[in-house]
C-alpha positions, 0 to 999 in steps of 0.5 A: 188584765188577766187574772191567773190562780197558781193552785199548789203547795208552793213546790217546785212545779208550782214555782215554775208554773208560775214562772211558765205563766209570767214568761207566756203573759210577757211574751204576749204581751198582757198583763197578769195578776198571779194569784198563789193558793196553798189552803188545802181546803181552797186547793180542793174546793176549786176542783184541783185533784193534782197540782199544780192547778191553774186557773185563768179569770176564774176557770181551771184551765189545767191540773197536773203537772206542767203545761205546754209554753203554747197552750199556757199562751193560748189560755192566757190569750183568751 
């Protein structure tokens, strides 16, 4: 099982990173636990300068933004 970090507020782009996420691990058929982190102060620690952030088994694989369905896939895959 993978483990992803949502970095993020809670907005929009948060909610479907998320859901991008979600969408990509079903696709591949892997599981995920999704883990959401709104704490400033952790946002910050864990490197993430724009949000949302996402990181895969603990490495921050993206920041800023939305990623490409095929690079999300690719990050998960891994």
């Amino acid at each position: 099982m993978k483990r992803v970090t949502i970095y993020g507020p809670g907005c929009k782009r948060c909610e479907t990173a998320e859901r991008m996420v979600r969408e990509a691990a079903r696709h591949l058929g892997i599981e995920v636990d999704v883990e959401k982190i709104s704490d400033p102060k952790a946002i910050a620690m864990a490197g993430v300068m724009s949000t949302p952030g996402i990181a895969v088994d603990g490495r921050l694989v993206h920041a800023g933004g939305l990623p490409e369905a095929s690079r999300l896939e690719g990050w998960i895959a891994a």
